[in-house]
Backbone as ProteinMPNN parsed JSONL, in Angstrom:
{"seq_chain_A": "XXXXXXXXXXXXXXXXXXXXXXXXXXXXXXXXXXXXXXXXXXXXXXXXXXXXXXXXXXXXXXXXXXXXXXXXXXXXXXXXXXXXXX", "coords_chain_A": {"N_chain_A": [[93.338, 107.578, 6.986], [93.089, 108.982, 9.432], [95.349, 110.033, 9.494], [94.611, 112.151, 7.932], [93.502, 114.089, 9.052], [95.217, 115.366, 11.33], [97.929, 115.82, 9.745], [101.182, 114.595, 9.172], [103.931, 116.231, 8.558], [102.2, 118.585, 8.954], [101.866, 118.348, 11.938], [104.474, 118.369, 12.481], [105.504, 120.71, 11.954], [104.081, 122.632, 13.325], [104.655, 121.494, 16.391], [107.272, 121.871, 16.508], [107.061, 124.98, 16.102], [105.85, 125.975, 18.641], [106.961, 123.961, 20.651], [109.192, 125.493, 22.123], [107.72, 127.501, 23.389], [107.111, 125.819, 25.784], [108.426, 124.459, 27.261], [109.773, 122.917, 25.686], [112.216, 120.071, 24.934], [113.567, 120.387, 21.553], [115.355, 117.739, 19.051], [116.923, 117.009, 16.268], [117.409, 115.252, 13.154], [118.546, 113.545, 10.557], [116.514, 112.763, 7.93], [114.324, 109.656, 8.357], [112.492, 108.586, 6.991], [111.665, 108.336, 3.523], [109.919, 109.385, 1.802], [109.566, 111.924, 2.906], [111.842, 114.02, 2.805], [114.744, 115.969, 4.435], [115.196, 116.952, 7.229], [114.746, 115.041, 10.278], [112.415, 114.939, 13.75], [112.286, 115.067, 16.885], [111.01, 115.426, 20.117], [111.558, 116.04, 23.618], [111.256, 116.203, 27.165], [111.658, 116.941, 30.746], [109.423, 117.245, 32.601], [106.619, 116.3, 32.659], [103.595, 117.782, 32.786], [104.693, 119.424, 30.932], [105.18, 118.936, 28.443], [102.15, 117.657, 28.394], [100.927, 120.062, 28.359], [102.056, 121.241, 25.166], [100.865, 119.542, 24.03], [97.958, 120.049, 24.722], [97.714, 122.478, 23.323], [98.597, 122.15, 20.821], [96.473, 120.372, 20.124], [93.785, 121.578, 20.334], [94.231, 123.607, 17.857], [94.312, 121.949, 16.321], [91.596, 121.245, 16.172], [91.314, 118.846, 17.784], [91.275, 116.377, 20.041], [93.29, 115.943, 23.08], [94.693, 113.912, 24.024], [94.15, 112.313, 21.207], [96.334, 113.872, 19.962], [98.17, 112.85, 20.926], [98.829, 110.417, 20.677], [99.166, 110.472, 17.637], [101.93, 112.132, 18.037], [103.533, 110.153, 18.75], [102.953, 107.883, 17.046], [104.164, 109.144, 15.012], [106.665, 108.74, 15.782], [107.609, 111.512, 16.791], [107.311, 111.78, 19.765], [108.39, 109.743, 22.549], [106.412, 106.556, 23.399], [106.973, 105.925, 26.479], [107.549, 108.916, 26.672], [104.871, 110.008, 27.348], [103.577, 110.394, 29.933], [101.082, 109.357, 30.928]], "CA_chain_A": [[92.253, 108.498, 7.23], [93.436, 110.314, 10.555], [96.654, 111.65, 9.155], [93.756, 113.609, 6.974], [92.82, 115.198, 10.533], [96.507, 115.67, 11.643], [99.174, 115.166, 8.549], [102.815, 114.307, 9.844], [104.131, 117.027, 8.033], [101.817, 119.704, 9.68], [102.225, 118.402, 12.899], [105.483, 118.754, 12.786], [106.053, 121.9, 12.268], [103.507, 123.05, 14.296], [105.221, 120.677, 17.36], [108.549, 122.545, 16.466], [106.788, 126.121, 16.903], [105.518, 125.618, 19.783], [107.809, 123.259, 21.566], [109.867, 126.241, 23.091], [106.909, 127.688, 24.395], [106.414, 124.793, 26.565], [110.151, 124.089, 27.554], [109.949, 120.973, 25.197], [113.411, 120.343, 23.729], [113.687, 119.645, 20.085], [116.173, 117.577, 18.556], [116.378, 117.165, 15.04], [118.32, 114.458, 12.729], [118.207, 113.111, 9.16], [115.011, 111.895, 8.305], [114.334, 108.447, 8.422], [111.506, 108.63, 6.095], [112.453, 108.487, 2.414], [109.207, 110.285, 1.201], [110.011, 113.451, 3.86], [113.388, 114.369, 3.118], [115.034, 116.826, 5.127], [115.799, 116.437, 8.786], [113.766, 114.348, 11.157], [112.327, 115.772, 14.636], [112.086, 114.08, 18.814], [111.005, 116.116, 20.9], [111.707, 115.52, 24.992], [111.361, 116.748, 28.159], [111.916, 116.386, 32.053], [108.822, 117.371, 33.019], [104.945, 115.719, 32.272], [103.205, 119.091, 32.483], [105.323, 120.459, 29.699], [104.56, 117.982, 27.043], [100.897, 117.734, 28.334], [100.439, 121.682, 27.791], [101.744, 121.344, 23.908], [99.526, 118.468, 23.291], [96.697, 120.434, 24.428], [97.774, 123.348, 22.568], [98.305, 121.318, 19.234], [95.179, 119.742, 19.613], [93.17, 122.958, 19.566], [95.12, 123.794, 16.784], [94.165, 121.288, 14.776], [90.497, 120.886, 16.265], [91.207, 117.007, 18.064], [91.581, 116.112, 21.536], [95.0, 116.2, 23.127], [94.875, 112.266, 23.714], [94.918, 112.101, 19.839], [97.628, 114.307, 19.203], [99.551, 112.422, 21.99], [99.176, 109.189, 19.752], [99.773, 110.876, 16.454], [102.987, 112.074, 18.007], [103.883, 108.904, 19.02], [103.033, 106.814, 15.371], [104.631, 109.577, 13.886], [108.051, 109.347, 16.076], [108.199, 112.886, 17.635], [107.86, 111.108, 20.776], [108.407, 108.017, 22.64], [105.407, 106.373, 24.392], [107.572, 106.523, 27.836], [107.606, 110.379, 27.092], [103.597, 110.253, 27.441], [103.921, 109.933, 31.191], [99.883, 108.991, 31.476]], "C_chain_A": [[92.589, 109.466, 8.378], [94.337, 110.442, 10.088], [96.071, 112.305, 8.184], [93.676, 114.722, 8.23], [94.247, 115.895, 10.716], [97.799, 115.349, 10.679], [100.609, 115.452, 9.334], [103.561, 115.541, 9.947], [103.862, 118.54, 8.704], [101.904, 119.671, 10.991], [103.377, 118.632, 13.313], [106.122, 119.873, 13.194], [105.572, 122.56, 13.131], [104.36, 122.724, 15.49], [106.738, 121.841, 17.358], [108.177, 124.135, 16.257], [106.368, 126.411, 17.781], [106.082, 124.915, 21.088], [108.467, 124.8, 22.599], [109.062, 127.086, 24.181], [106.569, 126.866, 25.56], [107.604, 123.851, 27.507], [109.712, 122.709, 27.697], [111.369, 121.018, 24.641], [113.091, 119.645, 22.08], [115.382, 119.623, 19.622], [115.888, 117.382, 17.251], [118.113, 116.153, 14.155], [118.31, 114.214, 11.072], [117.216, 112.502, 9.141], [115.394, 110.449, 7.821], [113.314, 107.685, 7.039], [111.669, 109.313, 4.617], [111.314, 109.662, 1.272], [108.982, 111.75, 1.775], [111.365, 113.315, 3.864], [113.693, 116.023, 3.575], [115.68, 116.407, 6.603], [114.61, 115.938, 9.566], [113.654, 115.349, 12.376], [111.727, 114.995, 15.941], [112.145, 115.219, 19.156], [110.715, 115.493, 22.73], [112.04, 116.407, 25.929], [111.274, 116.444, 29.391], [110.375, 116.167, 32.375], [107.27, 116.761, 32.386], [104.312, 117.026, 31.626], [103.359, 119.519, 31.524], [104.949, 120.086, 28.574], [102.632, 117.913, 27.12], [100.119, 119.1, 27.982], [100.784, 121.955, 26.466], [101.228, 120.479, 23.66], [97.967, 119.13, 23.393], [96.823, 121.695, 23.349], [97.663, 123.062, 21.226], [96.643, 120.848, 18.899], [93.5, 120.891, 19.684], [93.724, 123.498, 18.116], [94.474, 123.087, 15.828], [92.217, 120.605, 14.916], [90.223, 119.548, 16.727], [91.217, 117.641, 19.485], [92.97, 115.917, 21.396], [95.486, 114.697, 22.885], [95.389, 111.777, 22.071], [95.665, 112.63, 19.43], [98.69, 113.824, 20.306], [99.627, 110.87, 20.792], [99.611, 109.249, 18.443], [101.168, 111.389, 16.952], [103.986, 110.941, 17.976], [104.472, 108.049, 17.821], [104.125, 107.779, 14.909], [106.455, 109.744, 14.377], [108.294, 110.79, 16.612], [108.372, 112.551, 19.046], [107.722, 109.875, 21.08], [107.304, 107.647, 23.697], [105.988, 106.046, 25.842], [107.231, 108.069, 28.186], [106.049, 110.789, 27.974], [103.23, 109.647, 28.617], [102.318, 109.935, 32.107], [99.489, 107.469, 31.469]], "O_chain_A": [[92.368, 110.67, 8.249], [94.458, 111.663, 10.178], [96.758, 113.051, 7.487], [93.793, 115.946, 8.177], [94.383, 117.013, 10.221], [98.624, 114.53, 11.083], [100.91, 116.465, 9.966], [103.877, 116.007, 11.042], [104.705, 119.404, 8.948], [102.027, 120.768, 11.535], [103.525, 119.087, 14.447], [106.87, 120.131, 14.137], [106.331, 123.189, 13.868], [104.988, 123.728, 15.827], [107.024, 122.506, 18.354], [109.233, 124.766, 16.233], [106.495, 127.631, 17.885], [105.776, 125.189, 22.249], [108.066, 124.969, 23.751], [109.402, 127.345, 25.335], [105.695, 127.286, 26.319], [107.482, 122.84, 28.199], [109.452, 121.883, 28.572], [111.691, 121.961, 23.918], [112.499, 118.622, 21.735], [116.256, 120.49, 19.651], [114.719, 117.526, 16.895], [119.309, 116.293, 14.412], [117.874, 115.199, 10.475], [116.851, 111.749, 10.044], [116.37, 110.108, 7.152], [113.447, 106.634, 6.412], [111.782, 110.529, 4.464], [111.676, 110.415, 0.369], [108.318, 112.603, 1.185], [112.015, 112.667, 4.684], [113.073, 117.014, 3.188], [116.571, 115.586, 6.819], [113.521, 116.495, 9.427], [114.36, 116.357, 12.407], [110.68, 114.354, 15.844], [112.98, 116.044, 18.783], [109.838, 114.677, 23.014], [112.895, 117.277, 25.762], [110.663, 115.377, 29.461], [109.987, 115.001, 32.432], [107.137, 117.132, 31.22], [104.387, 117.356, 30.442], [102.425, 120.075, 30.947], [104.42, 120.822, 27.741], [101.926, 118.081, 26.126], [99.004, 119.196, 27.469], [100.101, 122.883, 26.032], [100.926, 120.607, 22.474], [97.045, 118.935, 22.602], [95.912, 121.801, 22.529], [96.815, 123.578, 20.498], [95.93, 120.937, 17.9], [92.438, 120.749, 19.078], [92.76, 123.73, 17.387], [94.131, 123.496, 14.719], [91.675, 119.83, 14.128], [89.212, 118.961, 16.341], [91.185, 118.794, 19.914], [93.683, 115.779, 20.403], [96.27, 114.277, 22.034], [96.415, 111.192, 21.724], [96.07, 112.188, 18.355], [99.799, 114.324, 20.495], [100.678, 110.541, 20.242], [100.318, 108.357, 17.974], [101.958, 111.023, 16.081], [105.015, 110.87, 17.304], [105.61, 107.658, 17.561], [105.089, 107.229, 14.376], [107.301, 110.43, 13.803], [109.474, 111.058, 16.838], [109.398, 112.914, 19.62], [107.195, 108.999, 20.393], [107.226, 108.288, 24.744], [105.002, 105.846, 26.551], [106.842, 108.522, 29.262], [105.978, 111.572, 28.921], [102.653, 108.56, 28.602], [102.151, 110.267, 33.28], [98.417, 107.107, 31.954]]}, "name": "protein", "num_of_chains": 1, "seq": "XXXXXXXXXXXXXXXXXXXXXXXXXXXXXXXXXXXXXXXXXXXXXXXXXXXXXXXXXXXXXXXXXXXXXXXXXXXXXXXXXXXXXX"}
């Protein structure tokens, strides 16, 4: 039911237009996930701030709070709950 609110898919890409605005890095690999083929996507950065300013940005975006698009990144692998330095 919440990846109706936020789908993997759309967050993604969103996350990966936005990341550079926010001096997030994106890496990007083979996906892991056999029903998304293509290349997978981690995104990481030094700084707190940086990641906390595209979470709020995403989560306007998609009409949530940032909190939930910090945990949908999370489930969904873009980042690692270390990165989410709250």
């Amino acid at each position: 039911m919440v990846s109706l609110l936020v789908p993997r898919q759309l967050l993604s890409a969103a996350a990966a237009d936005l990341a550079p605005e926010f001096n997030v890095r994106i890496h990007r690999g083979p996906s892991l996930d056999q029903e998304i083929p293509g290349t997978s996507l981690h995104l990481s950065t030094t700084d707190a701030d940086d990641l906390e300013g595209l979470e709020r940005e995403l989560a306007m975006r998609f009409g949530v709070n940032p909190r939930f698009v910090q945990v949908r990144l999370q489930r969904y692998g873009l980042i690692r709950p270390e990165a989410a330095w709250r």
